[in-house]
FIKOLZA-1660 file (N, C-alpha, C; in steps of 0.1 Angstrom, whole numbers, plus 5000, padded with zeros to 4 digits):
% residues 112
   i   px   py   pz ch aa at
   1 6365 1304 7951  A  X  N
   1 6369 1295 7941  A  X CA
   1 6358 1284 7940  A  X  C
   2 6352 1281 7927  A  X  N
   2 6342 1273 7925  A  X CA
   2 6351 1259 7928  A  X  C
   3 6344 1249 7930  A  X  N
   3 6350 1232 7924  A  X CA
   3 6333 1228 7921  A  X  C
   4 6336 1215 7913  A  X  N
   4 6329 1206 7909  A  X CA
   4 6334 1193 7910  A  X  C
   5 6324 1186 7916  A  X  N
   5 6327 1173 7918  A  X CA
   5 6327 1163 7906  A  X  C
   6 6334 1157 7906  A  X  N
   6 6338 1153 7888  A  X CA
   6 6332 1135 7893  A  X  C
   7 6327 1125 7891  A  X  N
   7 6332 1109 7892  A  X CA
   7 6338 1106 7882  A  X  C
   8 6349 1100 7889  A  X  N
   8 6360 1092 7879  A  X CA
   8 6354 1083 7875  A  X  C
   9 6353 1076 7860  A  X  N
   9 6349 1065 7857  A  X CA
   9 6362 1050 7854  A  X  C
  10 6353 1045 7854  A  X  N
  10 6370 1032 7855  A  X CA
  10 6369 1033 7840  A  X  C
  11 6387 1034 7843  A  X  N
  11 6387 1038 7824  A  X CA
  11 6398 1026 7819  A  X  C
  12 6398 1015 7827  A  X  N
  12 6407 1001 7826  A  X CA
  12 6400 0987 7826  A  X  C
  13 6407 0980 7829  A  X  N
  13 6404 0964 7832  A  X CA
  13 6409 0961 7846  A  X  C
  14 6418 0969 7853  A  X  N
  14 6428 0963 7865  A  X CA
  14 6425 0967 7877  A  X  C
  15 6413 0975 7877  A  X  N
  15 6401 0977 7890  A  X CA
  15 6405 0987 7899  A  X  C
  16 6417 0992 7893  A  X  N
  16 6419 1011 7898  A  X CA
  16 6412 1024 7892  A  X  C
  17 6412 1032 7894  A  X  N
  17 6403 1044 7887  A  X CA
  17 6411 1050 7876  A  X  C
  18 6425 1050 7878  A  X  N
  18 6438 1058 7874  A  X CA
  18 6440 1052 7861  A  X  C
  19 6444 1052 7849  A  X  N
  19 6450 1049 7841  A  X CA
  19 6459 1043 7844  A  X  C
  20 6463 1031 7841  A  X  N
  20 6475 1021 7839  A  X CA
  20 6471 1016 7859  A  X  C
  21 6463 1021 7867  A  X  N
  21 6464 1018 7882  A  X CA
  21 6463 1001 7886  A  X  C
  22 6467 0996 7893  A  X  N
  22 6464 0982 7895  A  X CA
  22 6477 0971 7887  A  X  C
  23 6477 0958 7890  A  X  N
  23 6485 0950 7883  A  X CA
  23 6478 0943 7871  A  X  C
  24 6485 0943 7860  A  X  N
  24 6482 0937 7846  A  X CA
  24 6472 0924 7846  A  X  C
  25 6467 0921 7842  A  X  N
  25 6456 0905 7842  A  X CA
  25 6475 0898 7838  A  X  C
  26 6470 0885 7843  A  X  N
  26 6479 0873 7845  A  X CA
  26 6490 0875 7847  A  X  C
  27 6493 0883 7855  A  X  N
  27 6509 0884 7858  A  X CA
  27 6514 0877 7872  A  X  C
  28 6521 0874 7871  A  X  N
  28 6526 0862 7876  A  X CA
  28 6533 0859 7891  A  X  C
  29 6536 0880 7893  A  X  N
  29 6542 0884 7908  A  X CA
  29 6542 0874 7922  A  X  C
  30 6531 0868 7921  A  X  N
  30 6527 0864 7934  A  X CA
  30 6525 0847 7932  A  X  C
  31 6528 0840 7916  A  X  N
  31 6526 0830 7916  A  X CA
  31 6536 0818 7926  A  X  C
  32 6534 0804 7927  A  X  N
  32 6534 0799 7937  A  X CA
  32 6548 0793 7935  A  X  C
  33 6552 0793 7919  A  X  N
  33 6567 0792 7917  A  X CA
  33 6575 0805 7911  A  X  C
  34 6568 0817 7923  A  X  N
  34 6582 0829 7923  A  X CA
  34 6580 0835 7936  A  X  C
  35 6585 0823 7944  A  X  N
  35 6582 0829 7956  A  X CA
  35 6601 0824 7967  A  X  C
  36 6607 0829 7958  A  X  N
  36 6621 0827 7966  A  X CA
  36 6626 0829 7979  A  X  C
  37 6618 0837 7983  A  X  N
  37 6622 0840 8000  A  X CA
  37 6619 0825 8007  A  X  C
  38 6602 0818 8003  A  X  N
  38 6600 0813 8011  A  X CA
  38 6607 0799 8007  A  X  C
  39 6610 0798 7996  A  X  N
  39 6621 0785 7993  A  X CA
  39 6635 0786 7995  A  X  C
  40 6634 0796 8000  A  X  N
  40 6652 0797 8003  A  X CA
  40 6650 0787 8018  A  X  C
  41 6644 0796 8025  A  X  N
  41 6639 0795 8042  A  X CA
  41 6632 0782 8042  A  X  C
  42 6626 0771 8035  A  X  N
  42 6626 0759 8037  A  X CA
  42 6637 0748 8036  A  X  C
  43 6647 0755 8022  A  X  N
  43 6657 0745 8016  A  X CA
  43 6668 0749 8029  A  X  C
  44 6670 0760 8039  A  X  N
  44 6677 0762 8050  A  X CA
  44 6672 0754 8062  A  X  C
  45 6659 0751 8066  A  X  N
  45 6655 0743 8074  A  X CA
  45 6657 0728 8075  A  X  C
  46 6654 0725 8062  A  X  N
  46 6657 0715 8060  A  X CA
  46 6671 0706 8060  A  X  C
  47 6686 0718 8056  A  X  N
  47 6692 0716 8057  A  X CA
  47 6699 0713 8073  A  X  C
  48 6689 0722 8079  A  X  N
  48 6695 0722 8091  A  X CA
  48 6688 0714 8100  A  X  C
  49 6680 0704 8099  A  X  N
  49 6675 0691 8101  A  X CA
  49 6661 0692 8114  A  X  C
  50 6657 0708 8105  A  X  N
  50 6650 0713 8115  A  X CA
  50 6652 0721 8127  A  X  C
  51 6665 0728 8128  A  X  N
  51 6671 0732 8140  A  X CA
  51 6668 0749 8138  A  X  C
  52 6666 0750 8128  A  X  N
  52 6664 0771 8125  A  X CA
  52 6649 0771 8127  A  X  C
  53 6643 0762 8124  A  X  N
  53 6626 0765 8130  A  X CA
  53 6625 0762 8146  A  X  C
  54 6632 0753 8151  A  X  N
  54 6629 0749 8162  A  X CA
  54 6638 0764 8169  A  X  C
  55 6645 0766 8161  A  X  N
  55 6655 0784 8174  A  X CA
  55 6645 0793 8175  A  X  C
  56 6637 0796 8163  A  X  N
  56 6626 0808 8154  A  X CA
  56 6617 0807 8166  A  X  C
  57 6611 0792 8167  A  X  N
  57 6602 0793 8176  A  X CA
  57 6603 0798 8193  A  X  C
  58 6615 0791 8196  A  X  N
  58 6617 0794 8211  A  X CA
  58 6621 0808 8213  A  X  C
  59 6624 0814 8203  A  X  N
  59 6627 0827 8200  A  X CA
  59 6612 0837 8206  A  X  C
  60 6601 0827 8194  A  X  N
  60 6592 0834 8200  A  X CA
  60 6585 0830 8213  A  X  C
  61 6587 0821 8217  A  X  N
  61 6579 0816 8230  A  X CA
  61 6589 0823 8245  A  X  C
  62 6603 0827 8240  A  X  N
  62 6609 0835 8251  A  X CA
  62 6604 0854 8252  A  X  C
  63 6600 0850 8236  A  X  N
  63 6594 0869 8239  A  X CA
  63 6582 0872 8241  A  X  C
  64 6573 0858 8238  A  X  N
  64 6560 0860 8248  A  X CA
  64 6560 0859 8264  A  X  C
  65 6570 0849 8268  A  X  N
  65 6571 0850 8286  A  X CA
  65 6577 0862 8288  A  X  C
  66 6586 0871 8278  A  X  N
  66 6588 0884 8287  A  X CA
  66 6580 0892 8287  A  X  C
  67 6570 0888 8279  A  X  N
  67 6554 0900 8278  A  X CA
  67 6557 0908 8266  A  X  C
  68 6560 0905 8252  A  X  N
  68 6563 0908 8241  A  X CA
  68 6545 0912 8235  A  X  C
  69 6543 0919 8236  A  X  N
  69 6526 0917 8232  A  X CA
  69 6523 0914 8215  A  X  C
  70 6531 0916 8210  A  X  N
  70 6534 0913 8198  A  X CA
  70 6537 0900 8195  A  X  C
  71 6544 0894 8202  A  X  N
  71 6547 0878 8201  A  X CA
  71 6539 0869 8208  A  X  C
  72 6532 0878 8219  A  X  N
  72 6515 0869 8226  A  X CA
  72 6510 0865 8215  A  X  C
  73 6504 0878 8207  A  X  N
  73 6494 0877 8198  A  X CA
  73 6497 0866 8187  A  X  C
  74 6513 0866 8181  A  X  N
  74 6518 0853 8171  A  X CA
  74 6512 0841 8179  A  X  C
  75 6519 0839 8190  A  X  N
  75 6515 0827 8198  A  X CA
  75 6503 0822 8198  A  X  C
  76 6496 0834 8204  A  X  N
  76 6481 0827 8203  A  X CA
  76 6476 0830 8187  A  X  C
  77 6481 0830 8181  A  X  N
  77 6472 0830 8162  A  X CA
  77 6477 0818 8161  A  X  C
  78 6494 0813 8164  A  X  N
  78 6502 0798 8157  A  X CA
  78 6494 0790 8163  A  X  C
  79 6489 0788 8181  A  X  N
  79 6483 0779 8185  A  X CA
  79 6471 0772 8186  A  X  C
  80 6461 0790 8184  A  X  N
  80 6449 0785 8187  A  X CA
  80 6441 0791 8169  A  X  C
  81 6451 0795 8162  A  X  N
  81 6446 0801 8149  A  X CA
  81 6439 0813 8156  A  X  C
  82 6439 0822 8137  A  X  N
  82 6437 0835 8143  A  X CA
  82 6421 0835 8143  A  X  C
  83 6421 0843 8149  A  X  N
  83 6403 0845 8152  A  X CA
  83 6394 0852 8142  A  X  C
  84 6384 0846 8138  A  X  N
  84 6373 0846 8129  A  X CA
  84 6366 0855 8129  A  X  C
  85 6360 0864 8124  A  X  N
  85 6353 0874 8130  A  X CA
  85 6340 0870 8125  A  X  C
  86 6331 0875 8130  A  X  N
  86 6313 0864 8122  A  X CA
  86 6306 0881 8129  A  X  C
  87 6295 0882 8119  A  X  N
  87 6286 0892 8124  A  X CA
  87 6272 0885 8125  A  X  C
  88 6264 0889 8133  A  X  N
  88 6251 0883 8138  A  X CA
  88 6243 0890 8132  A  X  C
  89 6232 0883 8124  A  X  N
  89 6223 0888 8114  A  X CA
  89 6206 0890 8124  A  X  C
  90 6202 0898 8128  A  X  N
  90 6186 0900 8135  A  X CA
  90 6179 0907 8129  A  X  C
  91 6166 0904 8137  A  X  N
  91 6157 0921 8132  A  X CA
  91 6157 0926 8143  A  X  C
  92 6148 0939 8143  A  X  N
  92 6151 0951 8150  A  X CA
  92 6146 0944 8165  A  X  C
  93 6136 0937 8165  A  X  N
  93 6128 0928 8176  A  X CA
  93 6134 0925 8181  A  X  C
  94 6150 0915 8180  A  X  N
  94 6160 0906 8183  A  X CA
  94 6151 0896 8178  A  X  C
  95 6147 0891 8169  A  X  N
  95 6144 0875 8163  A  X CA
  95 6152 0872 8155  A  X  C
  96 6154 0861 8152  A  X  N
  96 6163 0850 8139  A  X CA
  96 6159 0859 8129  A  X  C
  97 6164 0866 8119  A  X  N
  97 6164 0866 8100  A  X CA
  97 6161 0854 8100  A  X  C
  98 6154 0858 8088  A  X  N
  98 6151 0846 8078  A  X CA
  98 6162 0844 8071  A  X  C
  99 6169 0827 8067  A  X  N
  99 6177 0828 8063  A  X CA
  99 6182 0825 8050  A  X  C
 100 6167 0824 8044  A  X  N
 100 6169 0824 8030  A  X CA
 100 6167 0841 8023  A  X  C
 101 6179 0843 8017  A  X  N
 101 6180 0859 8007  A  X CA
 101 6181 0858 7996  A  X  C
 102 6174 0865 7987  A  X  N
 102 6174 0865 7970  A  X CA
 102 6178 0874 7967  A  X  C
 103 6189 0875 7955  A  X  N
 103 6190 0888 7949  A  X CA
 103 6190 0887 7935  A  X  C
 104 6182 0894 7936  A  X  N
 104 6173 0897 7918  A  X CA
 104 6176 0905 7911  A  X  C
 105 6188 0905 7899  A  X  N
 105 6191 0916 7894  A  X CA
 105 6177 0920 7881  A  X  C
 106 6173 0930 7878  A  X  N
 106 6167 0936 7871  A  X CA
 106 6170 0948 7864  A  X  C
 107 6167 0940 7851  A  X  N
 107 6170 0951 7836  A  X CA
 107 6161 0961 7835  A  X  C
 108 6168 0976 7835  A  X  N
 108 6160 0984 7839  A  X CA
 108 6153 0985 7821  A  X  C
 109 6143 0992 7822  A  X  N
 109 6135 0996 7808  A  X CA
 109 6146 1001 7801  A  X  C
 110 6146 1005 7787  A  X  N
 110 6149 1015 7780  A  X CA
 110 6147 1028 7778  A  X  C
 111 6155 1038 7785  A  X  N
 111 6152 1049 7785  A  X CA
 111 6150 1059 7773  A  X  C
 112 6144 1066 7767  A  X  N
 112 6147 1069 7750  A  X CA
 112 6151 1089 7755  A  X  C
% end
């Protein structure tokens, strides 16, 4: 059986390949007043004069002393933030790059 490799071209605006793929321009899902979970869970804290954050936590600092490796890792992201990752730029020598880079877009000719 033959195949042919076909490239899909983007045939939208919303940065999937698929027809209709991806979420709509300006929709609002994720905006910062439709976020009810996490206003529920502050207007509860608050009410509770800070006492459901302060349980949450020792919650987690008792499952990191039992060796929770999963609650290490929260611990050490909440305390020391989570870790950055950085890549080291060289040449093949091991010397410094230069650290000035240009990028030059260029209009290709007209092809006829």
């Amino acid at each position: 059986m033959e195949h042919e490799d076909k490239q899909i071209e983007q045939t939208n605006n919303w940065g999937g390949k698929r027809e209709g793929a991806g979420a709509p321009k300006n929709n609002q899902n994720a905006s910062k007043s439709n976020r009810l979970y996490a206003e529920t869970i502050k207007r509860i804290n608050v009410q509770s004069e800070g006492q459901v954050a302060y349980d949450i936590a020792m919650a987690l600092i008792n499952k990191a002393k039992d060796g929770d490796i999963s609650a290490i890792k929260e611990f050490g992201d909440r305390v020391d933030g989570k870790a950055v990752s950085t890549t080291e730029l060289g040449t093949i020598d091991g010397q410094d790059s230069p650290l000035n880079v240009t990028l030059k877009f260029i209009k290709p000719n007209d092809v006829d």
